[in-house]
ROLO-427403 format. One record per residue: residue in one letter; x, y, z of N, C-alpha, C in turn. Coordinates in steps of 0.05 Angstrom, whole numbers, plus 5000, padded with zeros to 4 digits. Atoms other than C-alpha are relative to their C-alpha. Layout:
! ROLO-427403
aXYZXYZXYZ;...
***
This chain:
! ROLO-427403
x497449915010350160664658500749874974;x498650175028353460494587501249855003;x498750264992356159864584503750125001;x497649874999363459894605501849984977;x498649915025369360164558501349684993;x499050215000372859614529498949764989;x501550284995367359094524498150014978;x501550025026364059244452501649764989;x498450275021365158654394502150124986;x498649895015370558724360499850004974;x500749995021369858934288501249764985;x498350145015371458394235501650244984;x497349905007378058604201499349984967;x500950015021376658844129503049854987;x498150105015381458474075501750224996;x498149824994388458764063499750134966;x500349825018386458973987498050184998;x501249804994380659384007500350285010;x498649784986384459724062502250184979;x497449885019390559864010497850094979;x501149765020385060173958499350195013;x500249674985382460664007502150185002;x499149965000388060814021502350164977;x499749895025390560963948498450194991;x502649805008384361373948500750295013;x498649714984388361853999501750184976;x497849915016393861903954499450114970;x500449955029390562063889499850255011;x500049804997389362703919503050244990;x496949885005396262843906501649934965;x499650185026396362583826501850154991;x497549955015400863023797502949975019;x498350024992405762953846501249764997;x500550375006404462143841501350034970;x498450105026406262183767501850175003;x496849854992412962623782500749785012;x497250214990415662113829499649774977;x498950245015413661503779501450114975;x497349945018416861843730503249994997;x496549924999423061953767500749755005;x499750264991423161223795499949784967;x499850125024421960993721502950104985;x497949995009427661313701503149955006;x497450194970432061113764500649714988;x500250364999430560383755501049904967;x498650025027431360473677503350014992;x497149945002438460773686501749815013;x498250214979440460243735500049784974;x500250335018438259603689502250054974;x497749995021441759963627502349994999;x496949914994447660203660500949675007;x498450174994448759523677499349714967;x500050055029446459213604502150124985;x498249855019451359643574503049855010;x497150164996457259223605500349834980;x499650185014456158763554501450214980;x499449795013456959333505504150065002;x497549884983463059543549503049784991;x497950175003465958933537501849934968;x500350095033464558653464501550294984;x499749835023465659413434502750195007;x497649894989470959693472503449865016;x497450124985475459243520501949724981;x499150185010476058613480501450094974;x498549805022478159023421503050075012;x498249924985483559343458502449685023;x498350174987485658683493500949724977;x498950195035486458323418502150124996;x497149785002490758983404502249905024;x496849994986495458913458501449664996;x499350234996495458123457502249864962;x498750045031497758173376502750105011;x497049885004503258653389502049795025;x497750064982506158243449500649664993;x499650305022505357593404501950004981;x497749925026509657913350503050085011;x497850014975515458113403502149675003;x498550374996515757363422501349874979;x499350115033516157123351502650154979;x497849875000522157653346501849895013;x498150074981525557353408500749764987;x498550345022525456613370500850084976;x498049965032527756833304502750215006;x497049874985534057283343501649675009;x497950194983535156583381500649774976;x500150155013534356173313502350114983;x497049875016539556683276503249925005;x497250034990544656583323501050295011;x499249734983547657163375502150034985;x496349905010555557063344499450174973;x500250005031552857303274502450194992;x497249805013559157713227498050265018;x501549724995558058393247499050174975;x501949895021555958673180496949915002;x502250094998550958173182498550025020;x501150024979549858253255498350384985;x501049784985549259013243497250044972;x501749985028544658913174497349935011;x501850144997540958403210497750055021;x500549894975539958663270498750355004;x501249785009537759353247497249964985;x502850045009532558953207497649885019;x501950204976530058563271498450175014;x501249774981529959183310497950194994;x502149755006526659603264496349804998;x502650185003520958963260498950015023;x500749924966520658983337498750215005;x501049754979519959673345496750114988;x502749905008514359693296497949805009;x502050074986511059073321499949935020;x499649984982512059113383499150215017;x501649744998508759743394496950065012;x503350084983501859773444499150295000;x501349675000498560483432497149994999;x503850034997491160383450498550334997;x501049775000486760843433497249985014;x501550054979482561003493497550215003;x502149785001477561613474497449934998;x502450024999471961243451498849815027;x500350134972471960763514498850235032;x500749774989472861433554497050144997;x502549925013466761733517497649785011;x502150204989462861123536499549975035;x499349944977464961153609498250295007;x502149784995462161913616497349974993;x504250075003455161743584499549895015;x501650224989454961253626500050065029;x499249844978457261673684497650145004;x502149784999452862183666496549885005;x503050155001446761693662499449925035;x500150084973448161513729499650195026;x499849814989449062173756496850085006;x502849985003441662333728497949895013;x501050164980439161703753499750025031;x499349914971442261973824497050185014;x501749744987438162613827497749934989;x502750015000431462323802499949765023;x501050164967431961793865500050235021;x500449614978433262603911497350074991;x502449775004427062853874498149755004;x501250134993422662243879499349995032;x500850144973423862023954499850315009;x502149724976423462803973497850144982;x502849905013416962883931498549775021;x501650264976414362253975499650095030;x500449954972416262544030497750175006;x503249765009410563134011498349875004;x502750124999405862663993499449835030;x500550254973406762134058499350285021;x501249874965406162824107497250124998;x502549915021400563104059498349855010;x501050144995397462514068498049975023;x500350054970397262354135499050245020;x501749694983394763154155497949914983;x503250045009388962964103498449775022;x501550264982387762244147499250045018;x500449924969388762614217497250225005;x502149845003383863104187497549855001;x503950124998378362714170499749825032;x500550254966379262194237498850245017;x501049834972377862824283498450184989;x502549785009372763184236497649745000;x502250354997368862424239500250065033;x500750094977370162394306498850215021;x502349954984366662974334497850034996;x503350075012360562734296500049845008;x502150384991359962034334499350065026;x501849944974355162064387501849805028;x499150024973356462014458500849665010;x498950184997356561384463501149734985;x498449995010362161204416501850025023;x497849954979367061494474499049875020;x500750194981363161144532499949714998;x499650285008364660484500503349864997;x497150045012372860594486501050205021;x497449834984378260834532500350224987;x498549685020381161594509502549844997;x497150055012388361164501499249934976;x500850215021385060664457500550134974;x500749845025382461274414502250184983;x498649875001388161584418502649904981;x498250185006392861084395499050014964;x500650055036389561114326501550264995;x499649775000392261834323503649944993;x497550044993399661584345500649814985;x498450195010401560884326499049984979;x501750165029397160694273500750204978;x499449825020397861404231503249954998;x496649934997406361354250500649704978;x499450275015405760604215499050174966;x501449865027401861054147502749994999;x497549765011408061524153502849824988;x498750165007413360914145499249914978;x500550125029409260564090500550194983;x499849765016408361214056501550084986;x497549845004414961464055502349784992;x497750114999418760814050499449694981;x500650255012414360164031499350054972;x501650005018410460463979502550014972;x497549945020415860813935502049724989;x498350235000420160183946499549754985;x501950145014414159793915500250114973;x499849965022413760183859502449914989;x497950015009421160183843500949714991;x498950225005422259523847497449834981;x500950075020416859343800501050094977;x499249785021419159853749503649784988;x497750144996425859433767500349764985;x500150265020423758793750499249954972;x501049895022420659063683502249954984;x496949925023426759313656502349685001;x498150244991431458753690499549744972;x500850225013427358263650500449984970;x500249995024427058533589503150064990;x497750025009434558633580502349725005;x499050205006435957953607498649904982;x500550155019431857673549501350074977;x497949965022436058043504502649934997;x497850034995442157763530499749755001;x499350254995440157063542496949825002;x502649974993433156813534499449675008;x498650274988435456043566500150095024;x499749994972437756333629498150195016;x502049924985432256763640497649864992;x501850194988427556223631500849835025;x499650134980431255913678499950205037;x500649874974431256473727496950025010;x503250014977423556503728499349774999;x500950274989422955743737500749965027;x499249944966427255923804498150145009;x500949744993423056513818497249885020;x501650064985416956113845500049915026;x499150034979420055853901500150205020;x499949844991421056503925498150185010;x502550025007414156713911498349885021;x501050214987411856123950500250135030;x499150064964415656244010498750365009;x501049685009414057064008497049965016;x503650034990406156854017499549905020;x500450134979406356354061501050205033;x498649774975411756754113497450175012;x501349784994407857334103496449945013;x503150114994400357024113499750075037;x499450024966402956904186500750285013;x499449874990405757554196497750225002;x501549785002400158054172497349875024;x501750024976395257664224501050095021;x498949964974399857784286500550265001;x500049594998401458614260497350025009;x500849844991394358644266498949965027;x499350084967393858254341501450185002;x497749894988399758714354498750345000;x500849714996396659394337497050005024;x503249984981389859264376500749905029;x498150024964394758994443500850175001;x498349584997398359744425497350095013;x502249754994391460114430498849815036;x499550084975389759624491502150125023;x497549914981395559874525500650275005;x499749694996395560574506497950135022;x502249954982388060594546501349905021;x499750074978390460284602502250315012;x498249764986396960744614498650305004;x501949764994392261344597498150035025;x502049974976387161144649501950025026;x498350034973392661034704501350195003;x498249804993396661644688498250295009;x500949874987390561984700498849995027;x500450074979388461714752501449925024;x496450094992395861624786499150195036;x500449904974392662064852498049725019;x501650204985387561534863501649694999;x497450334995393660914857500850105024;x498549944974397561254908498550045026;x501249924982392261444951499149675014;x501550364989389260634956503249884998;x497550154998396960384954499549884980;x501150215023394160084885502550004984;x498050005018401460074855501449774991;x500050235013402359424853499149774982;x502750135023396359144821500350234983;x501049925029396659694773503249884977;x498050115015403659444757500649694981;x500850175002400558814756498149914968;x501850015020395758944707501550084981;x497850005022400559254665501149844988;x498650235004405058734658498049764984;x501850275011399158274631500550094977;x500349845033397458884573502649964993;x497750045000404158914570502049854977;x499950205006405358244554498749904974;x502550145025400158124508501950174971;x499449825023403458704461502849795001;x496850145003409858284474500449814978;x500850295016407457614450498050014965;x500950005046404157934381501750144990;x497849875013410158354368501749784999;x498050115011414657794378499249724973;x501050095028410157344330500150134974;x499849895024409557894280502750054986;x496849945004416958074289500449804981;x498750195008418957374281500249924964;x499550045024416557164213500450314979;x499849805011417057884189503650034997;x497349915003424957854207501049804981;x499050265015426157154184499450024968;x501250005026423057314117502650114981;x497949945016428757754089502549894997;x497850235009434357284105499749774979;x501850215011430556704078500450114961;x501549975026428957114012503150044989;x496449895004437457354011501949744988;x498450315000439856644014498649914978;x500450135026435056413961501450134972;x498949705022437456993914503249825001;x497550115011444556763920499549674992;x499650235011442756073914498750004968;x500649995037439656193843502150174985;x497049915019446056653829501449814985;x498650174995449956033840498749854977;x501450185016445055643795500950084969;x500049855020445056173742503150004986;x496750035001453356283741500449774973;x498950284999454255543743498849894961;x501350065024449555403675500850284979;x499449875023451156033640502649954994;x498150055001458155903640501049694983;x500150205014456955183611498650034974;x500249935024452655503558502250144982;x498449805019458156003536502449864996;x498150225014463755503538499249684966;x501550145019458855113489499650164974;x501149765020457555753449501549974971;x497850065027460255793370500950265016;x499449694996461756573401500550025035;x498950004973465556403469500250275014;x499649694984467757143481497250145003;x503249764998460357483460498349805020;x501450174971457556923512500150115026;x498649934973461857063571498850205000;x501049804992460657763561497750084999;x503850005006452757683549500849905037;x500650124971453457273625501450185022;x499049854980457957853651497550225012;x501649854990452758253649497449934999;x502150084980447157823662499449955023;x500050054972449457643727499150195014;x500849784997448558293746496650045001;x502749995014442058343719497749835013;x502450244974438657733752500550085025;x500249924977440558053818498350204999;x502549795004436658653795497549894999;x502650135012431058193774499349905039;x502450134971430457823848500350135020;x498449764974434158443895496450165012;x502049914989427058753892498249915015;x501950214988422858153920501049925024;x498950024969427958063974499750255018;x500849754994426658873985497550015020;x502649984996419758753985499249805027;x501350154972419658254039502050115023;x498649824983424458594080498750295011;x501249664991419859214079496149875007;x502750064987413458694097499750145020;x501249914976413258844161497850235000;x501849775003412059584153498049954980;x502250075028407459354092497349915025;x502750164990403258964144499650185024;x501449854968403959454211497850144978;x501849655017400760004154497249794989;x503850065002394759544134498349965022;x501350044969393359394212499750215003;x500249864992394359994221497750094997;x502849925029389460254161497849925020;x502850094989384359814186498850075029;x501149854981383660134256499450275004;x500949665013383460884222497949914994;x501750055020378660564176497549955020;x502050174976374860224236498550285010;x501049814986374060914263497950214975;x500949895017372361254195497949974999;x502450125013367360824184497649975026;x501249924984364060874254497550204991;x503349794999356061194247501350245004;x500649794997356261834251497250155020;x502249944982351162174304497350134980;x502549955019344262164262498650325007;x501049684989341262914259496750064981;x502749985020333162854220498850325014;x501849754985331163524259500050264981;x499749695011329364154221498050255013;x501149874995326864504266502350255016;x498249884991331665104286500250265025;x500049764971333765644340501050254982;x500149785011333666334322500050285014;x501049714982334467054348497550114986;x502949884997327567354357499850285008;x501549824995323967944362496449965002;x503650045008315968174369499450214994;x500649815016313868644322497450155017;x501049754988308969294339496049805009;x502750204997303068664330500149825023;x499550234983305868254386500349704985;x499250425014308767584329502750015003;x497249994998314467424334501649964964;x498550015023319567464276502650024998;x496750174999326667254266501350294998;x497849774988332467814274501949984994;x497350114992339567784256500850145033;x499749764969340868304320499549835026;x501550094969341468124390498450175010;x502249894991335068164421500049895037;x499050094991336667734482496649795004;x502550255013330167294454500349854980;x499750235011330666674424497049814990;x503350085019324566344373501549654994;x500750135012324265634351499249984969;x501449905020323565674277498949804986;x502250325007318265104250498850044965;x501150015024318365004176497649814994;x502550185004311864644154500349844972;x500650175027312764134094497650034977;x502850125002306364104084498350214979;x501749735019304164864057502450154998;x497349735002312065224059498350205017;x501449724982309065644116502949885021;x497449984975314765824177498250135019;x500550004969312165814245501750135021;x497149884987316466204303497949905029;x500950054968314965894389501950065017;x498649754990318366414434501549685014;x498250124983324065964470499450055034;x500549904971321665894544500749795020;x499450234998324465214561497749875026;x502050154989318264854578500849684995;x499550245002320764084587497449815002;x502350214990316463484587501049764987;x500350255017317162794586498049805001;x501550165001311762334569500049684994;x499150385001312061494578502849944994;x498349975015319561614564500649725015;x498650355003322660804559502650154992;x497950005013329660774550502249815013;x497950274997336560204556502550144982;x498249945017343160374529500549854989;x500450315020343059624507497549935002;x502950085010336459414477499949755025;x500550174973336258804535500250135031;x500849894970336759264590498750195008;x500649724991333559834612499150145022;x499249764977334260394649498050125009;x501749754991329060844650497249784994;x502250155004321460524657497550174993;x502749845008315760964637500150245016;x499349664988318561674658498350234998;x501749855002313662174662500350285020;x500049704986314662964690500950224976;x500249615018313963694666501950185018;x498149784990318664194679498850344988;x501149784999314964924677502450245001;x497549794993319665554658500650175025;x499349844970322265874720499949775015;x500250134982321865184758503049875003;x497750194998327364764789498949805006;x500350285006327164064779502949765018;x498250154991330863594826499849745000;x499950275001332862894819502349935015;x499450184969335062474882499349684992;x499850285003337061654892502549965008;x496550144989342561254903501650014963;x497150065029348761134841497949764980;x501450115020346060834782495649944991;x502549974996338161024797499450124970;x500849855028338061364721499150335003;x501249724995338462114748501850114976;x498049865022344462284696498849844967;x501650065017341161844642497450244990;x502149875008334762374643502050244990;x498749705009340262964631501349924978;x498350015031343262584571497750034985;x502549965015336062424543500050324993;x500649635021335063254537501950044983;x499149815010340563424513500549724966;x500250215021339262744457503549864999;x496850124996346762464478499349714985;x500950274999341761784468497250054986;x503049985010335161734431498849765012;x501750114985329661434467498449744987;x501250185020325860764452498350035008;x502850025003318960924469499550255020;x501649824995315061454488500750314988;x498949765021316162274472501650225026;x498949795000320962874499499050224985;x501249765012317263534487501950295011;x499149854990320964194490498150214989;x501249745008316264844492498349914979;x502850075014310964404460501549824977;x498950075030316164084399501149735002;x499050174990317663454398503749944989;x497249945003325963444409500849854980;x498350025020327163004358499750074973;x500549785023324663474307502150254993;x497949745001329764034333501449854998;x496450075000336363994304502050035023;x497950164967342063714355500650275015;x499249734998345564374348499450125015;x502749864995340264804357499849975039;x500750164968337964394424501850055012;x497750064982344264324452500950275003;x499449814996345065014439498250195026;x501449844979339165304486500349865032;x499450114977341764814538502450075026;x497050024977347464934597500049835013;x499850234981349964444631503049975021;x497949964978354864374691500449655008;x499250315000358363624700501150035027;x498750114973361063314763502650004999;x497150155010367463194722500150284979;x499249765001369663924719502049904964;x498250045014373863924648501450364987;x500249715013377864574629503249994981;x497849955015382764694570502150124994;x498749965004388664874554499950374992;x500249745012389065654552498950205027;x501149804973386666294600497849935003;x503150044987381466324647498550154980;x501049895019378266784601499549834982;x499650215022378866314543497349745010;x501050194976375465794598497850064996;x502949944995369866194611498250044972;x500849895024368666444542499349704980;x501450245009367465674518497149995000;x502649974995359965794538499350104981;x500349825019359466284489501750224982;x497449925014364966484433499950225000;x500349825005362967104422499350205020;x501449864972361267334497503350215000;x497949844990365068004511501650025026;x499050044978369468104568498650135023;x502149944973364268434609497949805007;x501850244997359967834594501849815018;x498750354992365667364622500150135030;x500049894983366467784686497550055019;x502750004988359367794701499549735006;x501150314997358267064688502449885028;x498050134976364566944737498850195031;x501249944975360867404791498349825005;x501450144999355267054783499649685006;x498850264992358666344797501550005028;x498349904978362466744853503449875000;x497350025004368766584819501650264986;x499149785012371067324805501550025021;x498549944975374067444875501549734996;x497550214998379866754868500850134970;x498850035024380166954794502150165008;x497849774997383667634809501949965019;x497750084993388267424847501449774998;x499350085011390966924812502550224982;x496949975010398367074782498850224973;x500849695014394767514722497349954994;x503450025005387667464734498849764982;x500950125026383667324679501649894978;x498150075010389267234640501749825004;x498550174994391966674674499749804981;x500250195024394266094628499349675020;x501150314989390965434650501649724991;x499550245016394264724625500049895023;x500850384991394163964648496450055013;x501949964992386664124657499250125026;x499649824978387164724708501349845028;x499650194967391764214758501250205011;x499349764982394764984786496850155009;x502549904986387465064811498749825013;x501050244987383664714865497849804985;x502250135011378464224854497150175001;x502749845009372564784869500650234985;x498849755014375865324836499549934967;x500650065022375564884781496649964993;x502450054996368664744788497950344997;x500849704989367065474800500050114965;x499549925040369965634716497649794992;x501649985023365665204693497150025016;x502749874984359465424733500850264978;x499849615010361666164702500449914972;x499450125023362465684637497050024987;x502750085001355065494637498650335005;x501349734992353366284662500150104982;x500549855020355666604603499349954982;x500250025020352766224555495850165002;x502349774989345966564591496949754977;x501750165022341465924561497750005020;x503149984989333065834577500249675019;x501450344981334465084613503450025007;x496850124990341064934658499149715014;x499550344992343064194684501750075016;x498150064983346764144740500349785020;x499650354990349963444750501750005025;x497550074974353663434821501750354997;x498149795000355564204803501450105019;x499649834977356664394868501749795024;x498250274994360263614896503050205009;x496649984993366863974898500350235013;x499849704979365464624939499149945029;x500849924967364264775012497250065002;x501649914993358264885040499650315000;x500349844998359465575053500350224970;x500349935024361265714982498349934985;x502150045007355965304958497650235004;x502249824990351665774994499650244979;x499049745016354466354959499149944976;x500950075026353566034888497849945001;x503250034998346265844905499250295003;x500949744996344766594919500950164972;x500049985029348266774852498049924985;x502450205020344266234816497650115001;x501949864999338566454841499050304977;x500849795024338567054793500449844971;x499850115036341266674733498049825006;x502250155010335166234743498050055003;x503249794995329266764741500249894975;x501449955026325366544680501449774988;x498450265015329865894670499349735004;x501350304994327665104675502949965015;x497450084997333564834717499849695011;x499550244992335364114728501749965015;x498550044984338963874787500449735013;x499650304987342163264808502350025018;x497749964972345563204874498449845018;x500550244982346462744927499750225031;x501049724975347063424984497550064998;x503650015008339763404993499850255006;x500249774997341064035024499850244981;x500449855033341264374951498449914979;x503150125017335164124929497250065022;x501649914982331264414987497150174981;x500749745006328465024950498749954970;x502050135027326064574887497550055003;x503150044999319164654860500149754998;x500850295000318763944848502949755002;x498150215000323763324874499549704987;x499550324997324162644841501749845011;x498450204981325862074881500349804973;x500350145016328761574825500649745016;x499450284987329560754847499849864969;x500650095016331260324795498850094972;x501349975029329660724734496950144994;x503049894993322560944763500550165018;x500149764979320161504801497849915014;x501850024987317161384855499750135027;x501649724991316162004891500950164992;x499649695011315262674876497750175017;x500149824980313863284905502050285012;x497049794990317363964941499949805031;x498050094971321963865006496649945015;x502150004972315463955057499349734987;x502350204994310163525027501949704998;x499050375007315662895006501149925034;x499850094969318062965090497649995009;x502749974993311162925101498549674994;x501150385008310062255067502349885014;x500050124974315161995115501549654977;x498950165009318861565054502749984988;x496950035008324761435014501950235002;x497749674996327162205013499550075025;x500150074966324762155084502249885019;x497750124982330161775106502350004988;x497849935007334861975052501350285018;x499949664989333962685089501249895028;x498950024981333962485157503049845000;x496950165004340561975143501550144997;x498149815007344262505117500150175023;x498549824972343763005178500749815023;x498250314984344962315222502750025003;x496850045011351762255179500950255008;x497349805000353562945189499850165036;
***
């Protein structure tokens, strides 16, 4: 058997700038869209830094102007009220009314506050308007991202499941289906956050500190040396935090995919908990996985939460710094007012400068689930591929008026081998008759163990071929070897004279049928079901192949026949019924060699019967392989192997191996004993 799921090494963990270039390598696909949002984010982040540079502006060219004006006229007022109280109130009245007509008319002219407020106004709307602009290129940016992050992530999901039904068989006999599955779910859902939220956020706030910087050096080029002599501190702490956190996201994603396999195996398997009372130990076991996802989420959490307070509090403590010293420079200043208002709107400005770095660690987390994540897409990406050197191909055939054979597009319901030669460009055609053979075949699914020991038997077209033993004897091992699930370490596999690993996978796998113990049927009508064998089989072909399995009589009556819709893997059909589709699965694909692993385990005897009397016609002129523990359906074999350990050590039909009076000797008699 393959070693169990779960128990491969675990890959080392590629570095987090590797993963983040692949990953950039997604997104270039999308370049013009990529330079639209940095465009619009360059002009966002530009309009922010200016709009708040221009306070100085705001101040110096418009308010302080206007607050000189009003502060003159209400200076000249006062200096009216003391020269009224220096005159004297009693004055003659000529003089009062001479004097007092001259005071008033001085008053009313300087005393007078008429601001003129248009060009202030005027400055206000640009600056309105700039902001407005700024608005709707952050709308067109984050919903152009949104494009690219879903864009994306259908390109990633694409390639993961166009890779993954190129990795050989045992790829999946090494990993849970949650495990695999979990790359699909959590790991792509962590992309879709960075994508849509870290990345953009990254840009911007570079773009941010750009601008930030360069308009505090125009305003003060003292206090922004002093802000980036603060700045390393922050810096410091940023790396460190984070160091700790991006190890535990990726502990935390590989306890997710741990966990996802487990619940997967139990929810399918949820008939055989209840049946053994196993609901406590599976709750048991849970609670461990469980746990484990607990204890690296709350490590990752932790310094991932603590990081953005941490980075908030430093930020105001360098406000505080900044304030406190620019305020002593501008009281120092020869130009007290153009100071102040240079520090009104630097203050500002240095929050822009460190707002993004507190951003940025506030949006770690998702920064680090999406490289853990990365790296277990990537893990899978990067997985072999199932090797294919064979050029030797399958072909519809004909035989011309000479008796040669020669290739066809047309169905002929003959099938050729077609054998290019390197050697002279000459094409060879060997009629398809599924002649098996294996010679000295060695084989281990791990190089230290092995399975199979020097395997040796011929399979003759029209013969049946049975293989008998106890559980783990290597009878399902010889049915992966044909169909190359596994490539062999010593000796040869010949099909119809060729050696199989010359024919392409395809090809092979195509002249093969095969019938599993572990019935599987998809989502969709029986029809649909049956028609898996062969895509292109008409509906008289699927109706035949379902007589022929003796599943035509349950189909039709079924709620609309053939047309019935199947899902959760036919669980509205019994366990032989199911068994029965894919028997009529394997019938219509109408191939020169069938396998049948335990096909018949989940039927009755008396239906068994029935499908052996079918079979019987679909296996005139066919090699058929059979593995079953009902010795009773292996009677009628031309030839039985007894396997032990990986070796055969007998063979023979039913008579002569009861005749030797050994291992299938007492597997036989034991069994009618038991029943």
């Amino acid at each position: 058997m393959p070693p169990p799921r779960g128990m491969r090494p675990v890959a080392k963990p590629k570095n987090a700038k590797a993963t983040l270039g692949r990953l950039l390598q997604y997104m270039k696909l999308y370049k013009s869209k990529l330079i639209l949002v940095a465009a619009c984010i360059v002009f966002s982040t530009f309009v922010s830094a200016t709009g708040t540079y221009l306070i100085k502006q705001a101040v110096v060219s418009y308010l302080n102007p206007l607050l000189l004006e009003r502060q003159a006229a209400v200076g000249l007022t006062e200096e009216e009220k003391a020269l009224k109280e220096a005159t004297g109130e009693e004055a003659a009245e000529g003089d009062s009314l001479a004097g007092g007509a001259d005071v008033s008319a001085a008053s009313e002219s300087a005393g007078e506050f008429n601001p003129d407020f248009g060009p202030f106004v005027k400055f206000l709307i640009l600056l309105g308007t700039m902001y407005v602009a700024g608005a709707l290129s952050t709308l067109v940016y984050n919903r152009t991202m949104m494009m690219v992050s879903t864009a994306t992530l259908n390109k990633v999901r694409k390639d993961m499941f166009t890779h993954m039904e190129d990795l050989p068989i045992r790829y999946f006999d090494q990993r849970t289906h949650g495990e695999i599955m979990s790359r699909y779910t959590n790991d792509t859902d962590t992309l879709r956050e960075f994508l849509s939220q870290a990345f953009p956020q990254a840009v911007s706030s570079f773009f941010s500190i750009v601008f930030s910087l360069f308009y505090m050096v125009r305003l003060s080029g003292w206090l922004t040396l002093l802000v980036l002599a603060l700045m390393p501190v922050m810096l410091i702490t940023t790396g460190k935090i984070g160091k700790h956190s991006g190890k535990n996201f990726a502990a935390q994603q590989k306890a997710v995919g741990v966990l996802n396999g487990y619940i997967e195996e139990t929810i399918e398997g949820q008939r055989v908990v209840q049946v053994f009372c196993h609901e406590e130990k599976a709750k048991a076991d849970f609670a461990v996985r469980n746990e484990s996802v607990r204890v690296a989420g709350t490590r990752a959490n932790t310094f991932a939460s603590i990081l953005g307070p941490i980075m908030n509090n430093l930020s105001h403590i360098n406000y505080v710094i900044i304030a406190l010293v620019g305020v002593i420079l501008a009281l120092n200043s020869p130009d007290t007012k153009g100071a102040l208002a240079a520090l009104i709107a630097f203050l500002p400005l240095t929050h822009q400068f460190s707002q993004p770095i507190s951003n940025l660690a506030q949006q770690f987390n998702v920064v680090m689930l999406a490289l853990a994540g990365s790296e277990r897409i990537f893990e899978l990406l990067d997985e072999p591929v199932e090797t294919d050197d064979g050029y030797v191909k399958l072909v519809r055939a004909k035989k011309d008026e000479h008796g040669n054979i020669i290739e066809t597009p047309e169905r002929t319901g003959m099938w050729a081998w077609k054998h290019p030669h390197k050697a002279d460009g000459t094409v060879t055609y060997t009629e398809l008759r599924g002649d098996v053979v294996f010679e000295h075949v060695t084989f281990g699914y791990v190089p230290e163990k092995t399975v199979l020991h020097d395997i040796s038997l011929y399979a003759k077209p029209g013969q049946k071929i049975a293989f008998v033993g106890s559980t783990g004897a290597g009878k399902t091992t010889i049915t992966n070897l044909i169909n190359r699930f596994y490539d062999i370490q010593g000796g040869k596999i010949r099909y119809d004279g060729i050696n199989i690993e010359k024919i392409k996978k395809d090809d092979l796998r195509r002249s093969l049928g095969m019938v599993l113990q572990d019935t599987h049927l998809f989502t969709g009508t029986v029809k649909e079901n049956i028609r898996y064998g062969k895509l292109d089989a008409t509906d008289e072909e699927i109706v035949r192949a379902a007589r022929i399995a003796n599943a035509d009589f349950f189909i039709r009556h079924l709620p609309d026949g053939y047309d019935t819709m199947l899902t959760g893997d036919g669980a509205n059909l019994s366990q032989g019924q199911r068994q029965l589709l894919a028997i009529a699965r394997a019938a219509v694909a109408d191939p020169p060699v069938l396998i049948l692993d335990e096909a018949t385990s989940s039927i009755d005897t008396r239906t068994e019967a029935l499908i052996e009397k079918g079979m019987d016609g679909l296996m005139k002129g066919r090699t058929v392989f059979v593995i079953a523990h009902r010795l009773s359906t292996v009677r009628n074999s031309q030839a039985i192997m007894v396997l032990e350990n990986g070796v055969i050590i007998e063979r023979g039909d039913h008579a002569s191996l009861l005749e030797q009076k050994g291992k299938y000797y007492q597997l036989y008699t034991g069994m009618f004993e038991l029943s």
